[in-house]
N, C-alpha and C positions, 0 to 999 in steps of 0.2 A: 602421565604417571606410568610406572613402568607395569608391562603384565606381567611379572613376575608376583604383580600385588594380589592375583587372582586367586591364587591359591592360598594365603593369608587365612587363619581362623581368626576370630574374634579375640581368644585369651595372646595370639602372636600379636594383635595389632594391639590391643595394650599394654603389651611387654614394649613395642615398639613405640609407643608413645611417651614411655618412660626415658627409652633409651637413648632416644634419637638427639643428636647434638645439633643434628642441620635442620630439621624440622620438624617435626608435631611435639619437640620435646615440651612435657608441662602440660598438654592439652591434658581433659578431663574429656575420656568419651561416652558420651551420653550416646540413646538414641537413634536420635539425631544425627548426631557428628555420625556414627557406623552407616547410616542409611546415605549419607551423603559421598562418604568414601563408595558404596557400592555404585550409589549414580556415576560418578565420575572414573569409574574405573569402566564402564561402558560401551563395549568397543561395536562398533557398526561396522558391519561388512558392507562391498559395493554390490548388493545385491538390494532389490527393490521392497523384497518382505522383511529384511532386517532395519532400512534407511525408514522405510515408510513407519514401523514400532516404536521409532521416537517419537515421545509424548512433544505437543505442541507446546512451545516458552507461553509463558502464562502471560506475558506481557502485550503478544498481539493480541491474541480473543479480546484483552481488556479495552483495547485499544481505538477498537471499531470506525475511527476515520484519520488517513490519514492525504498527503498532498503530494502527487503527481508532478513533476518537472520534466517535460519535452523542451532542451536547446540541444541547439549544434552549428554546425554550417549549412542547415535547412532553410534556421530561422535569419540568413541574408535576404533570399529571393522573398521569403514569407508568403508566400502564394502557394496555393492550392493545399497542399500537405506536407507533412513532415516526409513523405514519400517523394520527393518533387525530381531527386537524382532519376531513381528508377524509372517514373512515367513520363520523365523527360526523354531520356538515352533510350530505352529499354522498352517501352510501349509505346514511346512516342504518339502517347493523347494531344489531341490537338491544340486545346486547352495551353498545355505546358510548350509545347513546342513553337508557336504565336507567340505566348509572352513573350520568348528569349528573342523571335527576329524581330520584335517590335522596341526593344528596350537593350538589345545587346548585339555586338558586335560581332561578326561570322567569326568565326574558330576559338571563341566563347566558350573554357569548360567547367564543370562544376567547381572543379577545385581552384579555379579564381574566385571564385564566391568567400574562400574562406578569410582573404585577405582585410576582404571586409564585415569579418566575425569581430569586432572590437571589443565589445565587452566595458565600454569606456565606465557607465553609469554603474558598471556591475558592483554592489558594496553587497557583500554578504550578511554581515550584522543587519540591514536595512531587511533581505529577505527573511531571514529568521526570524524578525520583530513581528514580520508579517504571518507568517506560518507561526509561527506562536498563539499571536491571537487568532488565529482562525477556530482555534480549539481543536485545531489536529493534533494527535500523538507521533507519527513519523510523520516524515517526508522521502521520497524516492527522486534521486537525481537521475537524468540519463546519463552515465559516463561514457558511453558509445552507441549508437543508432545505426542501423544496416547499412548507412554511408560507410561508418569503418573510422570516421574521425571520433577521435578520444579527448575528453575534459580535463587529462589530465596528462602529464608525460611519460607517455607509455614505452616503453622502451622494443615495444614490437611497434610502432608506428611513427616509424624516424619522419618527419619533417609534414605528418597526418596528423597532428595533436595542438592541444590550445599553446602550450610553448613555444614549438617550433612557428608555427604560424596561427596568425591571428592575435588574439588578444596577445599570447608571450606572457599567460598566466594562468598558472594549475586553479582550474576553475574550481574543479569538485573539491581537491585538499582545500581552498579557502572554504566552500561554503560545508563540508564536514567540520570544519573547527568551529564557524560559527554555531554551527546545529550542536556540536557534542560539545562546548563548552559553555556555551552562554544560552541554553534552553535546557526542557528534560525532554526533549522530543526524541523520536529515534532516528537514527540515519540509514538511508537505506544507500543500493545501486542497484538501476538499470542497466543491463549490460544485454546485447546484441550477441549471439552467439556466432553466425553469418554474418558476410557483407556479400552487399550487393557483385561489386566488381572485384572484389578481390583476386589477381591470379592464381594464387592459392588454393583459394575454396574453388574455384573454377575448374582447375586442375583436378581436385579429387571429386566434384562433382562427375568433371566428363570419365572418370575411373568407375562410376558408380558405388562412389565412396569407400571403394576396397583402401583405399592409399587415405594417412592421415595427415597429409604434409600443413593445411592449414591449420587442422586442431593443435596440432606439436609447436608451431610455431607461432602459434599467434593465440589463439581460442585460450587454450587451458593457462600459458604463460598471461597471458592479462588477467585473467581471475585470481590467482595466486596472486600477486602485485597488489591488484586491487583491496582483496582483504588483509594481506600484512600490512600494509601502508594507511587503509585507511579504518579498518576493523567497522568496517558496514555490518550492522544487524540484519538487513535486510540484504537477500539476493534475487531480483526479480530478472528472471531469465526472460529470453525471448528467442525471435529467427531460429525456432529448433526443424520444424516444420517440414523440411527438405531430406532429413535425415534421421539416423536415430538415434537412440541415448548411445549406444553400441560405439558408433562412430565418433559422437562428440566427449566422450569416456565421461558422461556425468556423472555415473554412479560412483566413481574412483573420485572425480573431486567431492562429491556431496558427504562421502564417508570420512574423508581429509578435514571437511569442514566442519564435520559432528564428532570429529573425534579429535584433533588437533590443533584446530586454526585459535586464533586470538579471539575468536565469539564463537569458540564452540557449544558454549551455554545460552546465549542470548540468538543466536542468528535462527532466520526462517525462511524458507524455501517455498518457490510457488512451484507450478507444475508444469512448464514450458522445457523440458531437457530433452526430448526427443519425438522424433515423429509416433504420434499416438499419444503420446504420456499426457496428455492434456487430461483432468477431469481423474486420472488415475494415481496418481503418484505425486510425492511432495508435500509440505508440510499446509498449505488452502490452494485450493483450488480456482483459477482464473477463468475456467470453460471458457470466455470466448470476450471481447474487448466491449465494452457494455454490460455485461452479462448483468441480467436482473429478475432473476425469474419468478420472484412474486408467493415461492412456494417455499417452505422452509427446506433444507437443504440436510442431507447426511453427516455431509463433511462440511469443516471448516472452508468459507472461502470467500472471494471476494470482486465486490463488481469495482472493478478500472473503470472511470468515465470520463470524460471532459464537458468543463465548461463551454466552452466551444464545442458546438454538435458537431460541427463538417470537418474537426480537424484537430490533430497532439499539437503542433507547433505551429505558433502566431501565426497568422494571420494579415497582413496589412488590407485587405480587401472586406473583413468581413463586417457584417452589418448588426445590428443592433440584437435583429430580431435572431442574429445565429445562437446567441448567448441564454442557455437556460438562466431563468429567473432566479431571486432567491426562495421564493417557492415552491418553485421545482427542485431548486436541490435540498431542502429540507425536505419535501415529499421522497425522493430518492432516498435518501439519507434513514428517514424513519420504515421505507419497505425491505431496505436491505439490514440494517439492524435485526429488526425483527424475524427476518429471515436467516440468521445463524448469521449473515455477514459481515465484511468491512468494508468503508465507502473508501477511493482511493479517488482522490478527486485533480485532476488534470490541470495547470495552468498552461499557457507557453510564454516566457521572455522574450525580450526581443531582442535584437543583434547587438545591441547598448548595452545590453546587461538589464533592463527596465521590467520590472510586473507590471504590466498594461494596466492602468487605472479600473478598468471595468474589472479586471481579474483581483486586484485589491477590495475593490468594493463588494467584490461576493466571497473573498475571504473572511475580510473583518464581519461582515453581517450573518455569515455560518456561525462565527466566535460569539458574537453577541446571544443568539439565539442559544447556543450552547451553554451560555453563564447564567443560565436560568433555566434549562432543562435538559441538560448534558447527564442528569441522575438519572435522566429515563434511557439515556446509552450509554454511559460507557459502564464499564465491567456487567453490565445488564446483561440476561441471555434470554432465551427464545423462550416463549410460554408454550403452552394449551395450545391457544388458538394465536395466528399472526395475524388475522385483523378482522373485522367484525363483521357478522351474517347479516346483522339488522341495519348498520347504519356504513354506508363507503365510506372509506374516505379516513377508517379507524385503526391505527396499526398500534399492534402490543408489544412491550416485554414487560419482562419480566426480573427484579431484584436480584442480583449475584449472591445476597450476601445468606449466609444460612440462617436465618431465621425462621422459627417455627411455624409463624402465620407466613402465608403469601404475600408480596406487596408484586403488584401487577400495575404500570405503567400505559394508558389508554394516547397515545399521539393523535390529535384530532385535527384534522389536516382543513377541513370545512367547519367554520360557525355556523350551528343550525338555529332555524328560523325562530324566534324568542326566547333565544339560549336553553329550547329545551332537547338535550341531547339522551338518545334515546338509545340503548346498551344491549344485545342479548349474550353476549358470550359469557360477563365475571357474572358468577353466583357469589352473594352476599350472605353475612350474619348481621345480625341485632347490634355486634361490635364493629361489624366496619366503620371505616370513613372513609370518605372522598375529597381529597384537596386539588387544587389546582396552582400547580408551579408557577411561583412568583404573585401571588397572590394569597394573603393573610390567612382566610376565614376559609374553616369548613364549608364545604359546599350541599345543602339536602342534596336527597334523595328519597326515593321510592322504590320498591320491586311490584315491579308490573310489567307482564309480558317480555322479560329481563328487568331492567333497570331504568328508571328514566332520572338527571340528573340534571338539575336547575344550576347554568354558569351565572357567574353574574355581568353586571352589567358591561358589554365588551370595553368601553373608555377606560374600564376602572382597569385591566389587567394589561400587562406590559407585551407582551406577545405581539404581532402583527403579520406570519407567517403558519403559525402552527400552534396549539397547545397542547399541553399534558396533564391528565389528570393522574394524581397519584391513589390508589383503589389499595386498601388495607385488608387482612383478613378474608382475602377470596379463597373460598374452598376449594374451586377446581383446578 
């Protein structure tokens, strides 16, 4: 919209609404319609207190878990880390550097690896089915990893992309269509701000980033790209780390992308754009790859984890026991909730195109668990208290919806010993009640010493990971 609209009074915009042949003519403005116009006429400077004043899209807070995707030409070697370039060339860990003369051939370099990125098994409608039931609301692809190879045909990385070599297929445009057509999930991208070997960034590295040759030519021209083409809601940065926002001009795209871009309404920003800005700036907060701090949180934000402990991307070595359970990531899953956050939960594919069977099976079983008490997370927010003084093991939220009475949500991560569960944090009335999700009947209680509450019989209720109690009418 143009800024000419800024100085508009209210009695010109409804003269204009009358008059207008090319557009608002006929509207009736209510309101609404007026407070809408002023949102959208909203302009963000690239300065950090005016980027940071935009209210959060109501759609993440609501959202609270979503699904993690690490591929690339890592996931060929699948050993060690999604890191395997750098501490192969670059650290030359021993670990990584053994593999290759045990299995590969001297003058062996990474980028023959990619030849055998195939992607053969890759069917994206297949992933989406999958991320659907998991009960995620987005998904986050990597479209580029600090290797510098792209998911897609990037036209800053001539013959370093899934087209040119390797599979010879825009990996991320197929699985954005499948995500934004055939689900309501959100689409997100991972994009790497840095590459490892880049000449480029190397170049203005050894300048002490006075010179911006790699940002000009590669950095900010794939960002642009990426959201005209593919209109990701999500922009989860990364590799800022070396440098500062100053240099990688983040404030200049992030203001483009809240004032202009094709999700200038919908899109959300984490806090990885420059050396320092972590924890400071951006729309939630990533503090650090895990991050889970147990303690309710200021800011909006969000722990990144993977199912795999040791690692973002597959894997072929790893063992059973590397993989959290599905009870640990429902325990995760209900600390970081309750803690203001969002779960972003990590797979890796493999070089086929494949979701490794065990990373399905702790999808769908997240989903399941969710279709029976997903009321105690999603659009839920933080209570009073995040988990309980009397009994471990208890994490709260709390009801989104405005309603007079409290309705306060108990996650009870341990069955206690003759289902008597034993409460001090919700204060009760005469009118409460206590239900248990997925499960018919009222549940007694008592207040004594808090609360004590009689489950019933475990066989009888659906659960086998975690339960929720639903708590009505809490005062505090």
């Amino acid at each position: 919209m143009s800024s000419a609209w800024l100085w508009l009074s209210v009695t010109e915009l409804l003269l204009l609404a009358v008059s207008s042949k090319n557009s608002i003519r006929n509207e009736i403005f209510t309101v609404t319609n007026l407070q809408n116009v002023q949102t959208n006429i909203t302009k963000y400077t690239p300065t950090w207190d005016s980027l940071d004043s935009r209210p959060l899209p109501q759609w993440y807070d609501e959202a609270k878990i979503g699904i993690f995707i690490h591929w690339g030409v890592f996931s060929v070697p699948s050993f060690g880390s999604e890191w395997f370039w750098k501490e192969w060339k670059d650290k030359k860990l021993s670990q990584y550097v053994d593999f290759m003369k045990k299995n590969y051939p001297p003058g062996f370099t990474y980028q023959d690896f990619a030849h055998d990125f195939t992607a053969e098994f890759y069917n994206p409608d297949e992933w989406a089915e999958i991320f659907q039931s998991s009960g995620a609301k987005y998904v986050v692809l990597t479209s580029k990893h600090h290797e510098g190879y792209t998911l897609w045909p990037s036209k800053t990385a001539f013959s370093w992309n899934a087209v040119d070599v390797g599979p010879h297929r825009d990996l991320l445009g197929e699985l954005s269509h499948s995500i934004q057509a055939k689900t309501d999930l959100k689409f997100g991208i991972y994009h790497s701000l840095y590459e490892w070997f880049n000449p480029l960034y190397l170049q203005d590295k050894e300048n002490n980033f006075t010179t911006q040759l790699f940002v000009k030519q590669k950095t900010i021209p794939e960002l642009y790209e990426l959201v005209q083409n593919y209109h990701p809601d999500i922009i989860w940065s990364d590799g800022e780390w070396e440098a500062t926002d100053e240099y990688w001009t983040s404030k200049e795209f992030i203001a483009w992308l809240y004032n202009d871009s094709p999700v200038k309404d919908t899109v959300v920003v984490n806090d990885r754009w420059g050396k320092g800005d972590v924890g400071k700036h951006g729309d939630y907060y990533t503090y650090s790859d895990r991050y889970n701090p147990g303690v309710l949180q200021p800011h909006k934000w969000e722990n990144c984890m993977t199912i795999d402990k040791e690692s973002w991307g597959f894997r072929r070595n790893a063992r059973l026991s590397d993989y959290l359970t599905m009870k640990e990531l429902v325990q995760t899953l209900a600390e970081t909730v309750s803690c203001g956050g969002n779960l972003l939960m990590n797979v890796g594919p493999t070089k086929d195109g494949v979701i490794d069977p065990i990373y399905e099976e702790r999808l769908r079983g997240m989903g399941a668990w969710l279709k029976i008490n997903g009321e105690a997370i999603y659009s839920s927010r933080p209570w009073t208290y995040q988990n309980d003084t009397l009994t471990s093991g208890v994490w709260y939220t709390k009801s989104g919806s405005n309603d007079v009475s409290t309705v306060v949500y108990a996650i009870v991560l341990n069955w206690p010993i003759l289902g008597n569960l034993k409460l001090r944090s919700p204060q009760l009335v005469k009118e409460s009640t206590i239900t248990l999700l997925g499960y018919s009947q009222d549940l007694q209680w008592v207040s004594r010493d808090g609360i004590q509450v009689q489950l019933p019989d475990k066989a009888a209720v659906a659960s086998e990971l975690a339960w929720v109690l639903k708590i009505t009418n809490v005062t505090n």
